[in-house]
C-alpha positions as CSV (number, residue, x, y, z in Angstrom):
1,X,14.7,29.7,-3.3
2,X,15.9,27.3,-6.1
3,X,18.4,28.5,-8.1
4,X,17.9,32.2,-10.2
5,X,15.2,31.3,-12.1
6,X,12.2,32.9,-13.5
7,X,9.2,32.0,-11.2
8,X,7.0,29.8,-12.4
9,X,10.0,27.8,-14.0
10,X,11.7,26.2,-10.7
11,X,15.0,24.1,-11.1
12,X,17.0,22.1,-9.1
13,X,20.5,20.5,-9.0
14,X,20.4,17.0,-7.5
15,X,23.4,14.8,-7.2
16,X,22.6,13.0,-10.6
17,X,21.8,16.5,-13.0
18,X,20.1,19.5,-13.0
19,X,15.9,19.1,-13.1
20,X,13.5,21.8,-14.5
21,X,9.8,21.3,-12.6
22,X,6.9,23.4,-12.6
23,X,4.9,25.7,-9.8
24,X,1.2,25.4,-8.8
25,X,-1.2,26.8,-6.5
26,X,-3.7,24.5,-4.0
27,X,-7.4,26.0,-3.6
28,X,-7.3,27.8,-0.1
29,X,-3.7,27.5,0.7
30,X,-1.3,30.8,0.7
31,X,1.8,28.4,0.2
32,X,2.8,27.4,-3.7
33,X,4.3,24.1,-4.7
34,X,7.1,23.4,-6.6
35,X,6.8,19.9,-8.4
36,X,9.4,17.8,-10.1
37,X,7.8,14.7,-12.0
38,X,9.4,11.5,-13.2
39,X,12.7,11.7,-12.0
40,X,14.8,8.8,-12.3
41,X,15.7,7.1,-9.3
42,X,17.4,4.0,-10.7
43,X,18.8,2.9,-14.4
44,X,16.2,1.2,-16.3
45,X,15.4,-2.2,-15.2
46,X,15.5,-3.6,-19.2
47,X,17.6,-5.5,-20.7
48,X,19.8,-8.0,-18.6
49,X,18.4,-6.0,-16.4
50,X,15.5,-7.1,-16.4
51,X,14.8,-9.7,-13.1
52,X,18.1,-8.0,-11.6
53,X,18.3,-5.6,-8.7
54,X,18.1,-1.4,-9.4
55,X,21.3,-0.3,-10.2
56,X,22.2,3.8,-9.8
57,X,20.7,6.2,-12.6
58,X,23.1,7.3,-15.4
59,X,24.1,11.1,-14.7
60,X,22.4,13.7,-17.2
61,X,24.6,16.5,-18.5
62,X,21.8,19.1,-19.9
63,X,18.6,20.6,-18.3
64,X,15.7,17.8,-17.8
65,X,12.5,18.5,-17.9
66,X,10.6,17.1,-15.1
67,X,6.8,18.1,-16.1
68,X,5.2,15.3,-17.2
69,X,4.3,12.0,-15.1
70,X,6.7,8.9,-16.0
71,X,5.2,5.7,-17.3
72,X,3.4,3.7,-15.1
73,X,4.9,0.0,-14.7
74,X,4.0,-2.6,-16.8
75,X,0.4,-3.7,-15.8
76,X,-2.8,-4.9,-16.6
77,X,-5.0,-1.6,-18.1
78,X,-8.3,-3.2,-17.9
79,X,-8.0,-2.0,-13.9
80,X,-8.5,1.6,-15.1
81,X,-11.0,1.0,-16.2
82,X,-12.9,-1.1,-13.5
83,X,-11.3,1.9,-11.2
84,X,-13.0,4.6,-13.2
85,X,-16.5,3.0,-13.3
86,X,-16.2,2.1,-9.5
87,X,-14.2,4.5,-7.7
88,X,-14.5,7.6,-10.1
89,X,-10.7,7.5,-10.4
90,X,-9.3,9.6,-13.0
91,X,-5.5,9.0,-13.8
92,X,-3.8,11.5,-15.7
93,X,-2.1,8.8,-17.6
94,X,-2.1,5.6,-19.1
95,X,1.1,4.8,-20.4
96,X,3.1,1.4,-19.3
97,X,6.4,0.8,-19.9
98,X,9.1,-1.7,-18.3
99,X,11.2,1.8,-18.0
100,X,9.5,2.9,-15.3
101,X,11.2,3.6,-12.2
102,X,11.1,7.5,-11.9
103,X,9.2,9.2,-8.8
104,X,7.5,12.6,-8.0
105,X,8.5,15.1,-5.6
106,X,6.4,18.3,-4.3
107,X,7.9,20.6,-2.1
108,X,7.2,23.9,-0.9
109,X,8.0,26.8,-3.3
110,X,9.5,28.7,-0.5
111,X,11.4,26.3,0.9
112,X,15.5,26.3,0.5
113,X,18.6,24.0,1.0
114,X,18.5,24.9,4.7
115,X,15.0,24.2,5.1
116,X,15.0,20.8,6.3
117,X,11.8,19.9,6.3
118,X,9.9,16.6,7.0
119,X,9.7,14.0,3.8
120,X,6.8,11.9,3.9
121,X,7.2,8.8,1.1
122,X,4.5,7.3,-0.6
123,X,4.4,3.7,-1.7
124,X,1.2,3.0,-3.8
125,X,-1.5,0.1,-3.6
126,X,-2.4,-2.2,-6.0
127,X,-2.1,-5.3,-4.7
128,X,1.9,-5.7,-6.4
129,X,0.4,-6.2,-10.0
130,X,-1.0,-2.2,-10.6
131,X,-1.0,1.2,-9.6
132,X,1.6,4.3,-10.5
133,X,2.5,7.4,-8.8
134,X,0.6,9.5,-11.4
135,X,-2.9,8.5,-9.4
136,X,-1.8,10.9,-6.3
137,X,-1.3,14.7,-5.9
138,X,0.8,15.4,-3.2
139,X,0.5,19.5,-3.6
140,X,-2.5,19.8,-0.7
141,X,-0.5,17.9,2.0
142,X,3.0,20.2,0.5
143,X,0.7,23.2,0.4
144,X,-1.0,22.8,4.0
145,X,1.4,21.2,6.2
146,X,4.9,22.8,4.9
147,X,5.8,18.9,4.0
148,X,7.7,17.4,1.3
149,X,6.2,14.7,-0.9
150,X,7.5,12.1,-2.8
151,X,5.9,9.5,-4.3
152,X,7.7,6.4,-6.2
153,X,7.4,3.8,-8.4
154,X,8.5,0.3,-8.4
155,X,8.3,-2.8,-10.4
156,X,4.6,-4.8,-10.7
157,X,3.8,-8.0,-10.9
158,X,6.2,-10.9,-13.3
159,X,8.3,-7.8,-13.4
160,X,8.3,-7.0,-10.2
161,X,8.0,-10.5,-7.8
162,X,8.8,-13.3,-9.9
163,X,10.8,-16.0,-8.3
164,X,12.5,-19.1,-8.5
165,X,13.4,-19.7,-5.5
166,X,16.6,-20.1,-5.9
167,X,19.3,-18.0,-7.3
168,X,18.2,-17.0,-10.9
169,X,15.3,-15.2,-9.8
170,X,15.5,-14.6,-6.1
171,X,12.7,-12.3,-6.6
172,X,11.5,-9.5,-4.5
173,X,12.8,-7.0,-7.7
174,X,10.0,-4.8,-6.7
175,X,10.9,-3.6,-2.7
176,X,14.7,-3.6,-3.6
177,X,13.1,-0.8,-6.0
178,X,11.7,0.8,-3.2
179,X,14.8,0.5,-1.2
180,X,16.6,2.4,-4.2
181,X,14.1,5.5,-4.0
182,X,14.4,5.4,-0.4
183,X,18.6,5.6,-1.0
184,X,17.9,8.6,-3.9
185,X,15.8,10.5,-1.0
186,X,18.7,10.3,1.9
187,X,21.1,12.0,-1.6
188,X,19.2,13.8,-2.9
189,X,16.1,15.3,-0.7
190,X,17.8,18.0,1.0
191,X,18.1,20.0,-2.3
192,X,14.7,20.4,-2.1
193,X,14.1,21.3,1.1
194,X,13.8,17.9,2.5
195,X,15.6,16.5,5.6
196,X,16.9,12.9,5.1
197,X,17.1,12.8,8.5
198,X,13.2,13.1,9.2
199,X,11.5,10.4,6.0
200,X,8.2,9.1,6.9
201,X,7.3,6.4,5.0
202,X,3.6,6.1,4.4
203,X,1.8,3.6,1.9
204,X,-1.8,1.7,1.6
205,X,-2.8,-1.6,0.8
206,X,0.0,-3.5,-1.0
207,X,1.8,0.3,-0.2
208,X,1.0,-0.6,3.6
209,X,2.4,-4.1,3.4
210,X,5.2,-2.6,1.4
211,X,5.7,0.1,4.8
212,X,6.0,-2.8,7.3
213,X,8.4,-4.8,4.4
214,X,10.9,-2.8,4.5
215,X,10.3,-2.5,8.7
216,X,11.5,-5.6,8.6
217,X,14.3,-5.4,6.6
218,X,17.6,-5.0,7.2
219,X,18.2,-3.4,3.8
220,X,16.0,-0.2,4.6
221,X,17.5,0.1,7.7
222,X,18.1,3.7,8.8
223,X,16.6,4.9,5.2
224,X,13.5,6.2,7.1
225,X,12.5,7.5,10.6
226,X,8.5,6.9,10.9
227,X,6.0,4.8,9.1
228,X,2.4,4.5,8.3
229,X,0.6,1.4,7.3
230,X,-3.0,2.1,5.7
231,X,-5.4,-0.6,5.2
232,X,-2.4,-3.3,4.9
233,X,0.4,-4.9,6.9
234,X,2.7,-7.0,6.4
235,X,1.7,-10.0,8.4
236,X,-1.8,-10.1,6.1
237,X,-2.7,-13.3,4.9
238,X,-1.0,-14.1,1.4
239,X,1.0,-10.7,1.3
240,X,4.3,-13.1,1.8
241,X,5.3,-16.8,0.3
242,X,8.1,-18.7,1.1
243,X,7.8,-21.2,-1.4
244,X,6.5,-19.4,-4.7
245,X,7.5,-22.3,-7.3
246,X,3.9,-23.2,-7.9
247,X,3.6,-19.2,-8.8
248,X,6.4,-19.3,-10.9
249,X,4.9,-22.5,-12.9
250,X,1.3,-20.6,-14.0
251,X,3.7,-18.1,-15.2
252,X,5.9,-20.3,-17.0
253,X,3.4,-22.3,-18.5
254,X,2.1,-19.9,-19.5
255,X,4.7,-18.0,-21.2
256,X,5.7,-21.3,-23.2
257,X,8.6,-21.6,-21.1
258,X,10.1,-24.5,-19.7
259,X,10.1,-25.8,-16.4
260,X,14.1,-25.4,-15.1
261,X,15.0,-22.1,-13.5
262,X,18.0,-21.3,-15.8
263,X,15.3,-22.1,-18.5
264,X,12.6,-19.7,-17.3
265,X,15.2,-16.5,-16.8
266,X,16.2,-17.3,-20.4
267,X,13.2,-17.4,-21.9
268,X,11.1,-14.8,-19.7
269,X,14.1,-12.3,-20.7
270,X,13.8,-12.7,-24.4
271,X,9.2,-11.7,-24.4
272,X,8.5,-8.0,-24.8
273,X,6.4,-5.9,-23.2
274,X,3.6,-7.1,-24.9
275,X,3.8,-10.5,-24.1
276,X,4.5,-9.8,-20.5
277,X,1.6,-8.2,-20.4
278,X,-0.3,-10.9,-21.7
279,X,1.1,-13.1,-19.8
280,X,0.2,-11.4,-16.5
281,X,-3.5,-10.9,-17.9
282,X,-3.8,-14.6,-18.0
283,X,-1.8,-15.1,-14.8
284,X,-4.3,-12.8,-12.7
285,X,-7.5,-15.2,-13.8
286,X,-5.6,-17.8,-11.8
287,X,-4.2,-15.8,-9.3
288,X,-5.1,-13.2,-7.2
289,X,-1.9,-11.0,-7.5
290,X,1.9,-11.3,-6.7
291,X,3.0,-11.3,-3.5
292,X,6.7,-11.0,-2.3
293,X,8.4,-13.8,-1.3
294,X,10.7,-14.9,2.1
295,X,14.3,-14.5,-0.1
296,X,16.8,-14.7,2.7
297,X,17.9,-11.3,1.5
298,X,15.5,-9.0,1.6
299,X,13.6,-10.9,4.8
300,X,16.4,-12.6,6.2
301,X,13.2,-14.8,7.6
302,X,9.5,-16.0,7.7
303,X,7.9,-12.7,8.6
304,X,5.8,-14.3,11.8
305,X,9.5,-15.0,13.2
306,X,10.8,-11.5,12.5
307,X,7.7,-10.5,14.2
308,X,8.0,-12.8,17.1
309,X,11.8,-12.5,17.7
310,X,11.0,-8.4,17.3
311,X,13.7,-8.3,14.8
312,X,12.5,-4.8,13.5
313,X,13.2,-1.3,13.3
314,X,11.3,0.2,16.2
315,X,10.3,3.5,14.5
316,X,7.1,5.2,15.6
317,X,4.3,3.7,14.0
318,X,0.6,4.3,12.6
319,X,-2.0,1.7,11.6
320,X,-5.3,1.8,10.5
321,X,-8.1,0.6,9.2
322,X,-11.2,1.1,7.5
323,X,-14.7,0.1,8.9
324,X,-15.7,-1.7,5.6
325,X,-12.2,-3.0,4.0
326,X,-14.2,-5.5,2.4
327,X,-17.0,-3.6,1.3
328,X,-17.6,-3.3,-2.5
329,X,-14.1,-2.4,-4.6
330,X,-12.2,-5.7,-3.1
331,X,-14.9,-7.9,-3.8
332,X,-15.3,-6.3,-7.3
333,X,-11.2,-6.5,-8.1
334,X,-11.4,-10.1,-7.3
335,X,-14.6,-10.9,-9.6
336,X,-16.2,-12.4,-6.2
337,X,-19.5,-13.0,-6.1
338,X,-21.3,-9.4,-6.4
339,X,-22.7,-8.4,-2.6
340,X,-25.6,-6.6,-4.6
341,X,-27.3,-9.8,-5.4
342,X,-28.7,-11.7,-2.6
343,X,-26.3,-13.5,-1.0
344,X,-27.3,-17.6,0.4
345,X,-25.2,-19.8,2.8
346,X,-23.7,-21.4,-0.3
347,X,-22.3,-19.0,-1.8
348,X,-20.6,-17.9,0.5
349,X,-19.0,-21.6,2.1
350,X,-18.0,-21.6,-1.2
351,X,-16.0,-18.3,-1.6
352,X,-14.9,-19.2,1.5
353,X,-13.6,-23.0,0.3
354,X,-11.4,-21.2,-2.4
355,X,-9.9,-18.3,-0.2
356,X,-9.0,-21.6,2.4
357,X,-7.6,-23.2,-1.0
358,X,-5.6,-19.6,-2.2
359,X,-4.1,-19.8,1.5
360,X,-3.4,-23.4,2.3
361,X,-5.5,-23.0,5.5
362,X,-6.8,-26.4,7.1
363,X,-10.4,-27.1,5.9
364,X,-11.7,-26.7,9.3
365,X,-10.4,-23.5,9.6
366,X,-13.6,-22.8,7.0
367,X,-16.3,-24.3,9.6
368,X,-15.1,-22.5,12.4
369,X,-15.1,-19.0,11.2
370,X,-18.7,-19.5,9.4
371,X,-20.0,-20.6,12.7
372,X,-18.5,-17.7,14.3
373,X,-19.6,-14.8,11.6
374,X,-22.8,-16.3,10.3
375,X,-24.7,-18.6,13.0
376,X,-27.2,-19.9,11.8
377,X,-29.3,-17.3,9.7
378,X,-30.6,-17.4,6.5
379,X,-31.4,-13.8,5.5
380,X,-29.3,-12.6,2.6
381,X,-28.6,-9.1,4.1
382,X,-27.6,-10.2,7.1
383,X,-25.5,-12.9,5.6
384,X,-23.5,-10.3,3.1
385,X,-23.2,-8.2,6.1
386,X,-21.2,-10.8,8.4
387,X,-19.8,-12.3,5.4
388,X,-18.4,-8.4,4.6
389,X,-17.2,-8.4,8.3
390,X,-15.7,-11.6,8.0
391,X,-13.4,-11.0,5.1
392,X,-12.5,-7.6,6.5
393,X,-11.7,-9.0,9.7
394,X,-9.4,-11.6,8.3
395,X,-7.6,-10.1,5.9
396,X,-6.9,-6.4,7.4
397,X,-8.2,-5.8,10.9
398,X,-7.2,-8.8,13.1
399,X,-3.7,-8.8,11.0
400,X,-3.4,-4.5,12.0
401,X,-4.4,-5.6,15.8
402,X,-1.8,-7.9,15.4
403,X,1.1,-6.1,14.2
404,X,0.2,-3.2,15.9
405,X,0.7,-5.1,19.2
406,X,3.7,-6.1,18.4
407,X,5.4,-3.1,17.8
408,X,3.9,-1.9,21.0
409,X,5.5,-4.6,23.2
410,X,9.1,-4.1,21.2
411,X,8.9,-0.6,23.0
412,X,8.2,1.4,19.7
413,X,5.2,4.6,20.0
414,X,2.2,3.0,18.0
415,X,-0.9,5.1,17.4
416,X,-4.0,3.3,16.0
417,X,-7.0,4.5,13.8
418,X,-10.3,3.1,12.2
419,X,-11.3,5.1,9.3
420,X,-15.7,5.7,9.6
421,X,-16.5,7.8,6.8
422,X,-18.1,6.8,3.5
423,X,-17.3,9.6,1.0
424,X,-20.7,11.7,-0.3
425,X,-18.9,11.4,-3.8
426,X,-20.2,7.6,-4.0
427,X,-23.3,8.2,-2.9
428,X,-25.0,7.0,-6.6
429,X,-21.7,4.6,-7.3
430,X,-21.7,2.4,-4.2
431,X,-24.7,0.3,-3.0
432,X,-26.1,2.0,0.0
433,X,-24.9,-0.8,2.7
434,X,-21.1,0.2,2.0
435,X,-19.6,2.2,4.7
436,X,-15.7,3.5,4.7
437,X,-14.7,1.1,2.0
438,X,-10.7,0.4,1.1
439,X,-9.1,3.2,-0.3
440,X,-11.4,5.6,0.8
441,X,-9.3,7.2,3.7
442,X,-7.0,8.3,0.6
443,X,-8.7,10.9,-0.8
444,X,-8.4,12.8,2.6
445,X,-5.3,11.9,3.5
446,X,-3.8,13.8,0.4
447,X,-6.3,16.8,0.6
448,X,-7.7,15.8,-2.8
449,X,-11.0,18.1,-2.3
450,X,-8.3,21.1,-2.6
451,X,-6.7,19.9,-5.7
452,X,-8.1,21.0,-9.0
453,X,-7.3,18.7,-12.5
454,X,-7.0,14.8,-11.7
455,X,-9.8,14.4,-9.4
456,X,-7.9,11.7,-7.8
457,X,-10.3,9.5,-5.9
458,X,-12.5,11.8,-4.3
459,X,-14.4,14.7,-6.7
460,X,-16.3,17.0,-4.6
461,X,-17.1,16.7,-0.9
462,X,-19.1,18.8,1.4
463,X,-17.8,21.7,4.1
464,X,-17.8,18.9,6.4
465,X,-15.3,16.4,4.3
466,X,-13.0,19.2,3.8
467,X,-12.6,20.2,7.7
468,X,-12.4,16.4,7.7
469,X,-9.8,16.6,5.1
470,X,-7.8,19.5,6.9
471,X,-7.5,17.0,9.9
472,X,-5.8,13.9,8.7
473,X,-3.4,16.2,6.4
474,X,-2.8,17.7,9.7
475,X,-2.6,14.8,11.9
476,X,-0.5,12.7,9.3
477,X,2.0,15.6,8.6
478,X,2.3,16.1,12.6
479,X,3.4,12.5,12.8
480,X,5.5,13.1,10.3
481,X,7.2,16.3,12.2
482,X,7.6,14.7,15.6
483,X,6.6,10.8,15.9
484,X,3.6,11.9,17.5
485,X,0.2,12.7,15.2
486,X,-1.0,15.3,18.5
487,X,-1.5,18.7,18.1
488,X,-3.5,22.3,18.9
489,X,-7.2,22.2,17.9
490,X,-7.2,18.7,17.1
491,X,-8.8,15.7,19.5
492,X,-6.3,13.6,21.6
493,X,-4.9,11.1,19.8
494,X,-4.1,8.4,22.3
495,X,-1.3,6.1,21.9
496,X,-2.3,2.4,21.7
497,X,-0.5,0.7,24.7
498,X,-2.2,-2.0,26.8
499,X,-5.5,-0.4,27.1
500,X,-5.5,-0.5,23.2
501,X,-7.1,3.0,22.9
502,X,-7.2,4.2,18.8
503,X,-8.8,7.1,17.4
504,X,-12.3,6.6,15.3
505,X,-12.4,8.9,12.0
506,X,-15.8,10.3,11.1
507,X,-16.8,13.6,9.9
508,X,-16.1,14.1,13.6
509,X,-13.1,12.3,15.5
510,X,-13.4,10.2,18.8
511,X,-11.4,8.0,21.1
512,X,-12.4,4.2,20.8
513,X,-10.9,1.3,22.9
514,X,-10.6,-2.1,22.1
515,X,-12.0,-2.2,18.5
516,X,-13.8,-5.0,17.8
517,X,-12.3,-7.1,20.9
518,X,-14.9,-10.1,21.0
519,X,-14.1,-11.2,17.5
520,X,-10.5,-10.2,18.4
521,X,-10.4,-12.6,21.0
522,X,-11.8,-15.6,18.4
523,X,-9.2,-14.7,15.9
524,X,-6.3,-14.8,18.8
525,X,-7.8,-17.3,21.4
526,X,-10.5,-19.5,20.3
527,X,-9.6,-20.2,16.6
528,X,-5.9,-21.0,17.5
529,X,-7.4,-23.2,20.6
530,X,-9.9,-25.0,18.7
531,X,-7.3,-26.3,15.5
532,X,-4.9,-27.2,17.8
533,X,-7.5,-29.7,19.6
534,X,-8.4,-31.0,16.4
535,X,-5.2,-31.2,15.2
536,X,-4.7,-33.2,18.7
537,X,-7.5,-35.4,18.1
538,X,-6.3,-36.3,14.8
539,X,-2.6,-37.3,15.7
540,X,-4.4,-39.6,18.3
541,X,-6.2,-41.2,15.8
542,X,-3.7,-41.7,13.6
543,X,-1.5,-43.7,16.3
């Protein structure tokens, strides 16, 4: 047990001071949780801080209370909002502050020093700008799987992935963050039960990329033993930049700063909170969000030549997708052109000629993926449809594919999932043609339908979504026990190796092989064939 305390009232000594969290019950579970909130992880990043890496938390002398969520990062609110109209997402709080980088542990009440039980990390989504730890429970997964949970914070946007370039900002502030938690959970976890010898590391979206990030990177080496990217990877288009001066200039402009690096540290140092926050308001009209940048440090290289020179940790590995990634709240987050209206040819070239733009693609990459999603119809359904496909495609299932075969061919395990279910909960919320959307899998994955208080992204489902439910906890804490997601009473699981096999997730589970191998192929073969011969054509020209 921890400590002789009064139940109800557990406490914990951890390498830093002593903690005092609280104990709660999951519906349907015999096992209580013990949960510790905002605990700090790293100093405050304020100050001269600010824009430098985490340093070590300050020791605490007295008892500290560890009940309440910490602070989200400093972000945007108006996304809570969006989130709440679109996604029914409650968050228990909505307090931003630059002092922000605390995390959340639930462990099993019954657990002791000697338990060593699996640790399962959770990065959050948010595309690097938004998002806290307060918007995820992890008492169901504790509860049903005997797991520990920890989810963490790290810095967001300016804050967070600002750079230079060069030495002033080297940017990046916001995965040495996540590097820092990952160092507080090999000291610290086994006082809660935890073994720092068996950390899963498990995120979605940005939290995905953020999984295969620190993959990558020589600084989290040995700091975890398995990983899960959800719904994000870290080879998807955007998610790094290797030259992010044009970034830094919105940002500096529109500070009032000027234009030298030395120049922008000083002056972004001296704004508060306030005018950060302003700042990054403005900054995300002209920008989609804030993506991490090649450093030298943190990726010692461009992340296709990690990749390709399979200069990664070769931990076991699950990937997934959803079936509709691109299906309504993506669209909506990036003010696109709303799928409910009818959707004509020029609409969507257009979309299409700025995303091209946003990624420096070459312009006939744009003619050659309309040809291949949209042919030549006309009817608006069938137009949002393949246009929905396309974006989906490019930005999270070809990339998954991808990554997922290389891992496989550096010899580690990879297992692969698509995600099938659209949640009943959105059933008057979303338009009827969205299926699994992103960030829908979440909900299950955390046991949500068991948790009572912060309905956090799911509400109420039927039988059939809890059984659901029961079987990703189940799966994902397995993989978390032993590398390997298989178990009794659960379908096979197959491990994706040449024949590419993956498991489909509906309100029942199936094997599926291949997924989605003919557009696959054009993303892999054809595309890459076709620019290169007019890339050809054009150097003949030119001489």
């Amino acid at each position: 047990m921890f400590g002789g305390q009064k139940s109800g009232q557990p406490e914990v000594v951890t390498k830093y001071g002593r903690l005092l969290g609280k104990q709660i019950s999951v519906a349907g579970a015999d096992r209580l949780v013990n949960v510790f909130l905002g605990i700090p992880f790293a100093k405050p990043p304020v100050g001269p801080l600010r824009f430098s890496p985490p340093q070590p938390p300050e020791p605490w002398s007295n008892l500290r209370n560890s009940t309440s969520f910490p602070p989200m990062c400093l972000q945007d609110l108006g996304w809570i909002e969006t989130l709440k109209i679109l996604e029914k997402f409650e968050n228990p709080t909505t307090e931003i502050s630059e002092d922000c980088l605390y995390l959340d542990v639930y462990t099993p009440a019954s657990s002791n020093k000697k338990a060593k039980l699996p640790v399962m990390v959770w990065i959050h989504g948010g595309g690097f700008t938004l998002g806290g730890a307060s918007a995820y429970d992890g008492s169901a997964l504790t509860a049903y799987e005997n797991v520990v949970v920890v989810i963490i914070q790290y810095r967001l946007g300016i804050l967070g992935f600002l750079s230079t370039g060069d030495e002033y900002i080297r940017g990046n502030w916001g995965l040495l963050d996540q590097v820092a938690a990952l160092q507080w959970v090999k000291e610290n976890i086994d006082t809660f039960g935890g073994d720092s010898e068996s950390v899963t590391l498990f995120g979605e979206s940005a939290g995905g990329i953020s999984v295969g990030a620190n993959i990558l990177s020589p600084m989290s080496k040995g700091l975890f033993h398995k990983a899960i990217s959800q719904s994000g990877v870290v080879n998807l288009p955007g998610s790094t930049i290797s030259k992010p001066q044009a970034l830094t200039r919105v940002i500096a402009n529109l500070a009032g700063c000027e234009m030298t690096s030395s120049a922008i540290v000083n002056c972004l140092r001296k704004k508060t909170e306030k005018e950060i926050v302003s700042v990054t308001t403005e900054a995300l009209k002209q920008i989609a969000y804030f993506p991490p940048v090649v450093d030298g440090v943190f990726f010692p290289k461009e992340v296709d030549e990690l990749l390709a020179d399979k200069e990664l940790s070769t931990v076991p590995y699950m990937v997934g997708v959803n079936n509709h990634e691109y299906g309504w709240i993506i669209p909506n987050l990036l003010k696109f052109p709303l799928l409910q209206e009818r959707m004509h040819r020029e609409d969507i070239i257009s979309a299409l000629h700025k995303i091209t733009s946003q990624l420096m693609l070459p312009v006939e990459f744009l003619s050659l993926v309309a040809d291949e999603y949209l042919g030549d119809t006309n009817d608006p359904d069938v137009l949002r449809a393949q246009f929905q496909e396309m974006m989906g495609d490019f930005l999270f299932v070809f990339p998954a594919i991808q990554v997922s075969r290389y891992y496989r061919d550096s010899g580690a395990s990879v297992y692969f999932y698509e995600f099938q279910h659209r949640p009943s909960i959105f059933k008057d919320t979303k338009p009827h043609f969205v299926k699994a959307d992103h960030g829908d899998e979440i909900g299950f994955v955390f046991g949500n339908l068991f948790i009572s208080g912060n309905s956090v992204l799911v509400g109420d489902g039927t039988e059939e979504e809890k059984q659901l439910s029961r079987k990703m906890m189940k799966y994902w804490a397995n993989f978390a026990r032993n590398g390997n997601p298989n178990g009794n009473d659960l379908v096979e699981w197959p491990v994706f190796d040449l024949k590419e096999q993956y498991l489909e997730f509906n309100l029942k589970q199936g094997k599926g092989q291949k997924l989605k191998e003919k557009r696959i192929e054009f993303w892999t073969k054809s595309l890459v064939e076709k620019l290169k011969t007019i890339k050809d054509k054009e150097k003949r020209t030119e001489l």
